[in-house]
TORMIMAR-73357 format. One line per field, with one value per residue (C-alpha): residue in one letter; x, y, z; residue number from 0. Coordinates in Angstrom, 1 decimal. Layout:
<pts>
resn c(A | ...)
xx c(X | ...)
yy c(Y | ...)
zz c(Z | ...)
resi c(NUM | ...)
</pts>
This chain:
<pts>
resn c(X | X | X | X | X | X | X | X | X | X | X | X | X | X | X | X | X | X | X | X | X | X | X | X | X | X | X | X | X | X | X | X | X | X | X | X | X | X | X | X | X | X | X | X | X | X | X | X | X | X | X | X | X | X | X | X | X | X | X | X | X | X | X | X | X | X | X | X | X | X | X | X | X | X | X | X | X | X | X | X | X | X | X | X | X | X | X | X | X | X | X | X | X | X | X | X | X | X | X | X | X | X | X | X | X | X | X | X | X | X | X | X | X | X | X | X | X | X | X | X | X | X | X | X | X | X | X | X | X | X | X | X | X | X | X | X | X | X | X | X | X | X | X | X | X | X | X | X | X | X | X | X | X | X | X | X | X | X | X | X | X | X | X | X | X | X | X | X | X | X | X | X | X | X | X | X | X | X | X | X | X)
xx c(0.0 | 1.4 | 0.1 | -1.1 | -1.1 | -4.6 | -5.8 | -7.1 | -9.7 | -8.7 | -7.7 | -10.4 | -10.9 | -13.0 | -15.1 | -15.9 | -18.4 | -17.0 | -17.4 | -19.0 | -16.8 | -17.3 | -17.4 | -14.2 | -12.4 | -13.4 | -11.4 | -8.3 | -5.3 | -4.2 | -8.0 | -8.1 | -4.2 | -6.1 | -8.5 | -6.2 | -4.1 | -7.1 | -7.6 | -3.8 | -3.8 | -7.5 | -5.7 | -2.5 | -4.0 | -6.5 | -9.4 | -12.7 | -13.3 | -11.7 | -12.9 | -11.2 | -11.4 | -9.6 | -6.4 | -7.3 | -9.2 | -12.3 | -14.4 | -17.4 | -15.6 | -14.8 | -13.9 | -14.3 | -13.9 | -17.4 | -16.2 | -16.5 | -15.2 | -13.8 | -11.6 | -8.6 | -8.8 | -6.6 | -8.9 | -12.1 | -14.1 | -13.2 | -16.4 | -15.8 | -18.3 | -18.6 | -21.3 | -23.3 | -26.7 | -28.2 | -32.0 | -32.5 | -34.7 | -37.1 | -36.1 | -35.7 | -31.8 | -29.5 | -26.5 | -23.2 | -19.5 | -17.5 | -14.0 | -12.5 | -8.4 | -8.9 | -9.4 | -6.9 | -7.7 | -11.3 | -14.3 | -17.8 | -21.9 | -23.7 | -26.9 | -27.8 | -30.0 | -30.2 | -30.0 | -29.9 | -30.4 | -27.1 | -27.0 | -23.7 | -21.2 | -18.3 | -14.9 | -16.0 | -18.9 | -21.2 | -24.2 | -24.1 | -27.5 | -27.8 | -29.0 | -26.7 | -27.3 | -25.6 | -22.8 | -22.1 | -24.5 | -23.2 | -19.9 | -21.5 | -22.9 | -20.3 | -17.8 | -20.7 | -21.0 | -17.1 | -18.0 | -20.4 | -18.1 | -19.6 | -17.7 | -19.2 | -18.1 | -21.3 | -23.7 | -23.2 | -26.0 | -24.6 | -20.3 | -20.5 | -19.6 | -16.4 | -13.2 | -9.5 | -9.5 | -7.6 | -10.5 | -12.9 | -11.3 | -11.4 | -13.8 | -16.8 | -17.6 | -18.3 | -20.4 | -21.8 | -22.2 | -24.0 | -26.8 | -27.2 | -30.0)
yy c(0.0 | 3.4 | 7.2 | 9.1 | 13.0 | 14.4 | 17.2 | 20.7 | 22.9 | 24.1 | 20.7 | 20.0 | 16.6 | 17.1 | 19.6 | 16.6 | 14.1 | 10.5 | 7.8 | 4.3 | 1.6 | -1.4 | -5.4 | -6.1 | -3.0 | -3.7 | -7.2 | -5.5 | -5.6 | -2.2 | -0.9 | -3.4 | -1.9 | 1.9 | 0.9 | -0.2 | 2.9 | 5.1 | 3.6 | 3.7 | 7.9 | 8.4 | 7.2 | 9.3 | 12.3 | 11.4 | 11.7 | 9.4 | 9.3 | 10.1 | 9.9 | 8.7 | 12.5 | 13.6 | 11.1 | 12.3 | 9.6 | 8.9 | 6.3 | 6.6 | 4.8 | 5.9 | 4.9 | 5.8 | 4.8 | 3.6 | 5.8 | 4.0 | 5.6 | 2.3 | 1.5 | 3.8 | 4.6 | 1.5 | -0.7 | 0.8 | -1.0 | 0.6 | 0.8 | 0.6 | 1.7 | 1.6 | 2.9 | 4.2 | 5.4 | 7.5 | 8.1 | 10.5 | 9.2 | 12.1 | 14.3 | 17.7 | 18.2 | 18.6 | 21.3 | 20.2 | 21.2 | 20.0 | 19.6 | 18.3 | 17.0 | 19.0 | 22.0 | 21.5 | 23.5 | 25.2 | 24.2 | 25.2 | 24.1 | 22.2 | 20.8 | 17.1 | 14.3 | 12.9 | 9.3 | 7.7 | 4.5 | 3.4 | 1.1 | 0.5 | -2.4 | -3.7 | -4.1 | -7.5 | -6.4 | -7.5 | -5.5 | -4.2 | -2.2 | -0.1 | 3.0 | 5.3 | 7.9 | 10.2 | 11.0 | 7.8 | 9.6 | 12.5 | 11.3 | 8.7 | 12.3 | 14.3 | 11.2 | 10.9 | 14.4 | 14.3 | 11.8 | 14.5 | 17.4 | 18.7 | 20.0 | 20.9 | 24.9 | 24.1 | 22.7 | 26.2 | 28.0 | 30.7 | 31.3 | 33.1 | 29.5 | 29.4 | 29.2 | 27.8 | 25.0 | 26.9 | 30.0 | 27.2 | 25.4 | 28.9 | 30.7 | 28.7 | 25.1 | 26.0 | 29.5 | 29.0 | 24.9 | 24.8 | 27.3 | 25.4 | 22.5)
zz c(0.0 | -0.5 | 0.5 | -2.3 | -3.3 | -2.8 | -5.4 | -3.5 | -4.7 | -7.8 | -9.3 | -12.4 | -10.7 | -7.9 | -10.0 | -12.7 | -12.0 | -11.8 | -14.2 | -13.1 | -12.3 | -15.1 | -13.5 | -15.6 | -14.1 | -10.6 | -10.9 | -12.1 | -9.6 | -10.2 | -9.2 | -5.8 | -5.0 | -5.4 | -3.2 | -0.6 | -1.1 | -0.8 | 2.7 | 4.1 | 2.2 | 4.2 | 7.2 | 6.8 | 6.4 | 9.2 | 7.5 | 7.8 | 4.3 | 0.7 | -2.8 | -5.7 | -7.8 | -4.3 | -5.6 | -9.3 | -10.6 | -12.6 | -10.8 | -8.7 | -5.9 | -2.2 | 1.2 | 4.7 | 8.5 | 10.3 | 13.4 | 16.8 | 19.8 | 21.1 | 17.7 | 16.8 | 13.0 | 12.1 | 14.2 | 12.9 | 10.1 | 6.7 | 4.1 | 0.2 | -1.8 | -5.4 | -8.3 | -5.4 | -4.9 | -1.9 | -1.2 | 1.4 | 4.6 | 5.4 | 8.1 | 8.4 | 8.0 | 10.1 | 10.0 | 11.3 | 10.9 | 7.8 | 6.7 | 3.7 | 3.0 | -0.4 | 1.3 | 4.1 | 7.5 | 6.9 | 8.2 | 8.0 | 8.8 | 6.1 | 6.4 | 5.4 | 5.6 | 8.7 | 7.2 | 3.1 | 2.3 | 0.6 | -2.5 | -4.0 | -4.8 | -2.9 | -3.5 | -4.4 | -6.6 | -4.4 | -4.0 | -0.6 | 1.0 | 4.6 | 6.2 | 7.3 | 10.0 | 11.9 | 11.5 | 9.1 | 6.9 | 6.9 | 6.0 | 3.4 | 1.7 | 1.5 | 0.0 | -2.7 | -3.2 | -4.7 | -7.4 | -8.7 | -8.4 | -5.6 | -2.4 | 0.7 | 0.4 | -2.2 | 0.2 | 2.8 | 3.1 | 4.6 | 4.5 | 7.7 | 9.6 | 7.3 | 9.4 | 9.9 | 12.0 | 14.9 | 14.6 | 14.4 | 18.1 | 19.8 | 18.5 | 17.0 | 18.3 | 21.8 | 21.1 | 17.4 | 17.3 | 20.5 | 18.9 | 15.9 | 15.7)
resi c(0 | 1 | 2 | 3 | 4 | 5 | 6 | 7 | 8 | 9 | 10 | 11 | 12 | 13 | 14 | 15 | 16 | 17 | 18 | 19 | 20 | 21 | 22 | 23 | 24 | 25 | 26 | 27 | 28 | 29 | 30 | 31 | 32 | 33 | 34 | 35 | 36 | 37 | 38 | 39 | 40 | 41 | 42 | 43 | 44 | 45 | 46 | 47 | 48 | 49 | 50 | 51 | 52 | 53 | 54 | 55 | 56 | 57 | 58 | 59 | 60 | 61 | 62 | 63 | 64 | 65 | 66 | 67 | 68 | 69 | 70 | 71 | 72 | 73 | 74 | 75 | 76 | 77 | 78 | 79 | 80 | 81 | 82 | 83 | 84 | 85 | 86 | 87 | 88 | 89 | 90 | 91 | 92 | 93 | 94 | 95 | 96 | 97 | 98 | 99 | 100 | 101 | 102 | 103 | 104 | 105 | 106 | 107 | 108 | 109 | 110 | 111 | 112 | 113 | 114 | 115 | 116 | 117 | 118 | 119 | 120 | 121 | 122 | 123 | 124 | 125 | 126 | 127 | 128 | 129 | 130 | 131 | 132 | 133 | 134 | 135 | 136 | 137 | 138 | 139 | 140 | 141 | 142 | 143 | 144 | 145 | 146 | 147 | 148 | 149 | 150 | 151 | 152 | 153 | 154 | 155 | 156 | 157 | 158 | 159 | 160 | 161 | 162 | 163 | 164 | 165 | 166 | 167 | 168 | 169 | 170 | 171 | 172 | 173 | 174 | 175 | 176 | 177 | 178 | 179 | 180)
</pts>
């Protein structure tokens, strides 16, 4: 396994959308050795997800961590999803802060479905079906997001909640975070 670059904002790639991943390509060593660096770059750059345009590449692919308190990052369970769908639950949503490794340091509040129902394949190609909710949803949303060139500085409804992460820690996520619903 081996850490890749990841594009910033700027890079065409995570402004494109993504092109499905074909059966045929999905059994290719090359595309199972991306996957596996995708996980050991997420992990790197401690993040708890990462899309293939963040590396550069055309294929509606991510991963990410299914966060558990009681699991460091390397212990937690790592999800691959690829060609996926999401259906929103109904709910009202939900605005919560949001950072991304292709915009390094700046965080802001973006509202999104409390829940989707997830439909996507494997690394296997196995057709793999869940809900998540949460904060597994929300993570699930913004990773899809990048396969269709859409970051969360998008999502914002308002850019006043746009900081650096060391503005954010002092200034924001005890006052402004606690106010939001």
């Amino acid at each position: 396994m081996a850490v890749r670059p990841i594009v910033r904002l700027g890079h065409p790639a995570l402004r494109t959308p993504a092109s499905p991943v074909t059966k045929e390509r999905l059994g290719e060593a090359d595309f199972q050795t991306l996957i596996d660096d995708m996980v050991e770059t997420m992990l790197a750059a401690g993040g708890v997800g990462l899309a293939a345009p963040q590396l550069g590449r055309d294929h509606q692919l991510f991963v990410y961590l299914v966060v558990d308190p009681e699991k460091t990052p390397e212990e937690a369970d790592k999800r691959v999803l690829i060609n996926p769908m999401l259906e929103p639950v109904p709910g009202e949503l939900v605005y919560d802060w949001e950072g991304c490794l292709s915009i390094p340091d700046l965080r802001g509040l973006v509202p999104r479905h409390p829940a989707v129902k997830v439909h996507a394949l494997d690394r296997d190609g196995r057709l793999v079906e869940f809900t998540a909710e949460g904060y597994e949803g929300r993570i699930v949303q913004h990773e899809f997001d990048h396969l269709n060139g859409v970051i969360f500085l998008d999502r914002m409804r308002d850019l006043h909640s746009l900081a650096f992460g060391a503005e954010w820690e002092e200034f924001m996520v005890e006052g402004e975070a606690a106010q939001v619903g």
